[in-house]
N, C-alpha and C positions, 0 to 999 in steps of 0.2 A: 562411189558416186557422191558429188556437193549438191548441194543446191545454191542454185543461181541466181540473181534476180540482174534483168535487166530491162535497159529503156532503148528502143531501135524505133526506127520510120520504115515503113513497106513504102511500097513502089506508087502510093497515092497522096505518102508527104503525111498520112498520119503516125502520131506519136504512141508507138505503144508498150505498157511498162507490163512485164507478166517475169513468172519463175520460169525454171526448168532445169530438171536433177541430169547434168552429165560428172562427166569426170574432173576432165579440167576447165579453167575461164580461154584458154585456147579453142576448147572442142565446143563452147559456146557461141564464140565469136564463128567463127567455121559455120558451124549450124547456122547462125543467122544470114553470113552473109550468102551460103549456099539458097536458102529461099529468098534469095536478093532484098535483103531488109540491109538498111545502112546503121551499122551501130551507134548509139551513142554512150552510155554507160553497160560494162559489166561488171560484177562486184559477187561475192559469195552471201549468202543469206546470214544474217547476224541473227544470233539463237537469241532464247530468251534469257536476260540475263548478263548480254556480251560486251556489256557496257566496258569492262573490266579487259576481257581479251582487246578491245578496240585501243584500251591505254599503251601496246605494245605491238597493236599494227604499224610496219613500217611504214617512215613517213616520205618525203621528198628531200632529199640532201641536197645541198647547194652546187656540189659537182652537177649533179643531174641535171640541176638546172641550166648552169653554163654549159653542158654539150648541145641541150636542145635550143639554146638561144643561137648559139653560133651558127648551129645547122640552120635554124628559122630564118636566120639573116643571109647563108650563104643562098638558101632558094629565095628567096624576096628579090635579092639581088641580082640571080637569074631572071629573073622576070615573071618566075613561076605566081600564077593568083595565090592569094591569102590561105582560103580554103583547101586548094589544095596541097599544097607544103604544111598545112597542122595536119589534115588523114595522112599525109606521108609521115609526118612526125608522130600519128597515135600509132602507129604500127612501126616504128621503128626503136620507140623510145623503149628501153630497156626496164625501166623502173614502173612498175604497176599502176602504181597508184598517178605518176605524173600520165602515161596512158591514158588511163578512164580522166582524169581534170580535161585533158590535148580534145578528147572527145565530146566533152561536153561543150568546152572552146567551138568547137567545129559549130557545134548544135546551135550555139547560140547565136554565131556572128551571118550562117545562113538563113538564121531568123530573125535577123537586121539588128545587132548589139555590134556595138565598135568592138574591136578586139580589144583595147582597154577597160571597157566594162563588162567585158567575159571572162577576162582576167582574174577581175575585181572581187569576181565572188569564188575567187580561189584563193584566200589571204596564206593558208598552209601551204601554197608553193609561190606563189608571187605577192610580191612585197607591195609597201604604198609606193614605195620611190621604183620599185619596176612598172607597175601600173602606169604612174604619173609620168615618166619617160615614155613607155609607149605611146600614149594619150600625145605627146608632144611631137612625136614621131609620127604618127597617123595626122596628123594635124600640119606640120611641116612639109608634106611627102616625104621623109626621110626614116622612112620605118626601118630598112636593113641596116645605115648607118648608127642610130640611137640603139637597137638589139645587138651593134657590135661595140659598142663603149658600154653598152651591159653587162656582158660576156667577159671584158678585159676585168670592169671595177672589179663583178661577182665572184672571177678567180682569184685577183688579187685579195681579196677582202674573206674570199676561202682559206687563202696562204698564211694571210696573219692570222686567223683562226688554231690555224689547224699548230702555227706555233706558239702560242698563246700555251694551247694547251699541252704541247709538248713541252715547256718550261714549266709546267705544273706538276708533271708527271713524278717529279722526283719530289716534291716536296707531300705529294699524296703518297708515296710509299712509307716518306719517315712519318706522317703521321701513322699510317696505317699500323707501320710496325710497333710506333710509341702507344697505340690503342689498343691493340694484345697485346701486350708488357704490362700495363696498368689493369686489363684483365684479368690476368694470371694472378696480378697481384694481390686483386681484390677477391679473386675466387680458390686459392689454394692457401696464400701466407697472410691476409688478414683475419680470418676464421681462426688460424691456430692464437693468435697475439688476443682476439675477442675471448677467446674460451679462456686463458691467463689471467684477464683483464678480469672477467667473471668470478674465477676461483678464489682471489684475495680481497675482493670487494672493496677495489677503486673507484672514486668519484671519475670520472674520463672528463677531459675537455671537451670543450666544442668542436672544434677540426676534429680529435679521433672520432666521438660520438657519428659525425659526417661523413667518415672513411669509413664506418662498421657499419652506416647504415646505405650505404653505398655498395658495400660487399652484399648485406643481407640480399637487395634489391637484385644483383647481378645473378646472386645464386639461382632465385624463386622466380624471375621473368624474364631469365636467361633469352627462352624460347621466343619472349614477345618483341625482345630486344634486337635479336636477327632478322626476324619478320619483318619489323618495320626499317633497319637497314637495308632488307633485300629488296623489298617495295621501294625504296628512295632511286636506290642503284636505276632498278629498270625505270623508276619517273622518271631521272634525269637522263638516262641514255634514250627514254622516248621524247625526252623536250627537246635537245640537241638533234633529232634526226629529223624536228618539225619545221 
């Protein structure tokens, strides 16, 4: 069993935010809307302390975003109302976290917020330049057509991304690999060259003095030195997924 916290409306239009320990955020949503409560956020209970797990909560990816624009635009364009193609989109959408934003979306614009400034207070999955096109689009009557030159830019603009970083891809191996090689080098074959250095009592240059205390440092915080690589890794795979 999780605990839950969530914010739903009963059947009088009041707003109500309470817990409750099931298993899954599925068997949440079910539950509420079984006593006909209309969701708007559900989310697991953040412990104390979770500041840290939240750094590696997945975020919203820019694919996500171009499926659910497209879909928004194909029902707008239907003729389907506002609110109902976003509940159609909170319960369709695949990605959790874009889900619970879709929902709160819903929340706000039946509590009289344009759908660009319900947007707006979602900056981690919608941008200023998608806000401010929608904003242009509700303002036009042209909202299906602007959510579909959103959809084309967003993939396109996914594409040169995604080769960007595929062009990079090789040039992060040979560092990688040039970065254990200068490891090894400082922790197995400058030690032996230091302890030589030591035994005939050389004056050492500056650059060696720099390479031996360079080795020293690698040997004795070896451990702190992975840590903080492995913390970077998951920063940057958490900022790229935001």
């Amino acid at each position: 069993m999780a605990n839950f916290e969530y914010t739903a409306r009963n059947m009088k239009g009041d707003l109500i935010r309470d817990k409750i320990d099931l298993a899954t955020r599925d068997d949440v949503i079910a539950h509420l809307r079984k006593n006909k409560m209309i969701v708007v956020q559900v989310r697991e209970a953040k412990a104390k302390g979770g500041s840290l797990a939240d750094l590696f909560k997945p975020g919203v990816k820019t694919r996500d975003v171009v499926i659910f624009t497209r879909q928004f635009a194909t029902m707008i364009n239907s003729g389907l109302p506002l609110v109902q193609a976003l509940d159609i989109l909170s319960q369709q959408t695949e990605n959790k976290v874009l889900a619970d934003v879709t929902r709160q979306v819903v929340y706000d614009v039946e509590s009289g917020h344009t759908l660009a400034d319900a947007l707006r207070k979602h900056p981690k999955a919608f941008t200023d330049l998608y806000v401010n096109m929608v904003a242009a689009g509700e303002a036009g009557g042209i909202l299906d057509t602007i959510l579909l030159r959103l959809a084309v830019f967003l993939e396109k603009n996914d594409s040169i991304v995604r080769k960007v970083k595929g062009a990079m891809i090789y040039p992060a191996v040979i560092f990688s690999v040039a970065a254990i090689a200068i490891a090894v080098l400082l922790i197995f074959v400058i030690p032996t060259f230091q302890n030589m250095f030591a035994s005939v009592n050389l004056a050492l240059p500056l650059p060696t003095r720099i390479v031996i205390g360079a080795s020293n440092l690698l040997k004795n915080f070896w451990w702190a030195i992975i840590a903080v690589a492995v913390f970077l890794v998951f920063a940057v795979n958490r900022y790229n997924k935001t």
